[in-house]
N, C-alpha and C positions, 0 to 999 in steps of 0.2 A: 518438431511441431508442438511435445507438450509445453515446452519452455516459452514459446512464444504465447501459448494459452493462456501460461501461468502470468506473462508479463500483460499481459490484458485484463486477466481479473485483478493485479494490482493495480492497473491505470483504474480502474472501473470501482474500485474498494476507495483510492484515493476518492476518485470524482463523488464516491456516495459520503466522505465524509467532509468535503468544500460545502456540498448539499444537506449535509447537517448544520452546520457552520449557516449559513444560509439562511438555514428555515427560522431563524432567531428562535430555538427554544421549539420547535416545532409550531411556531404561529404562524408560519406563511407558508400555505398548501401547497406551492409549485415546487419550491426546494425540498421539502418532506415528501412528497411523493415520489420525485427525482430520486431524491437519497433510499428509500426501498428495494426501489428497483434496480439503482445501479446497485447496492449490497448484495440485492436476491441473484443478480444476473452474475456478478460477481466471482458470488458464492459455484454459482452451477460452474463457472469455467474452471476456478480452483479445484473443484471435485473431478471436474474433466482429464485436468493435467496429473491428479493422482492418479491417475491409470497406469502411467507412466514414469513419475519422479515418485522418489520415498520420500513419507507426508513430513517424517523429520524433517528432511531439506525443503521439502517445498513452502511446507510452511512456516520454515525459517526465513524464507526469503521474501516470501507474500507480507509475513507482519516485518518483517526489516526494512524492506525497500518502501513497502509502506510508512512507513513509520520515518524513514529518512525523508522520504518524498512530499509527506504530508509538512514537515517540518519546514522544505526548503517553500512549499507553495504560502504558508505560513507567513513565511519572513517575506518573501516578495509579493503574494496579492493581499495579503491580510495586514502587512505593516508589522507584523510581531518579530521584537527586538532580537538580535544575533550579538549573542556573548562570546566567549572562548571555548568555555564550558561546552555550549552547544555544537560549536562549531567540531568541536573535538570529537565529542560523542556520538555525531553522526559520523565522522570518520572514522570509528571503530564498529559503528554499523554496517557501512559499505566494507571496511574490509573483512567484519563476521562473512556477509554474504560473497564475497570471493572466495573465501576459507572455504564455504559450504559448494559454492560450484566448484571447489578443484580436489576435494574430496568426493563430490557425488561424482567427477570422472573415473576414479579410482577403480 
């Protein structure tokens, strides 16, 4: 159950930062306020799943998958350009974060 927690305050940490993106600079109050709250709500689930995952791993995985994820919404709703470089470097993200799930089984 924490894992799945945890996979929801990264869906919800992405969503608040589409909704940064969004607010242009924080000038349009629907996407800024959006983006608080999905951060705040977030945040509480992240805190949630540490009850149960060690914060090392968790929150290797929370800013990695984030961080890959935000990348991938990036290149397809945003239009921002995919090099090699990129494409590479999230593949050594997604395999950090396997690394880290097959050690937290250990």
């Amino acid at each position: 159950m924490s894992w799945s927690i945890l996979i929801i305050a990264i869906v919800l940490e992405v969503s608040g930062t589409i909704c940064m993106k969004l607010s242009e600079g924080f000038t349009k109050v629907g996407p800024s306020i959006a983006m608080l709250i999905f951060y705040l709500v977030g945040l509480a689930f992240l805190a949630v799943a540490l009850r149960k995952i060690d914060v090392s791993v968790a929150y290797a995985i929370w800013s990695g998958l984030g961080t890959a994820l935000i990348a991938v919404v990036g290149m397809i709703w945003f239009k921002e350009p995919m090099s090699t470089l990129k494409f590479v470097s999230l593949m050594l993200i997604i395999l950090g974060v396997v690394g880290l799930n097959l050690q937290a089984g250990t």
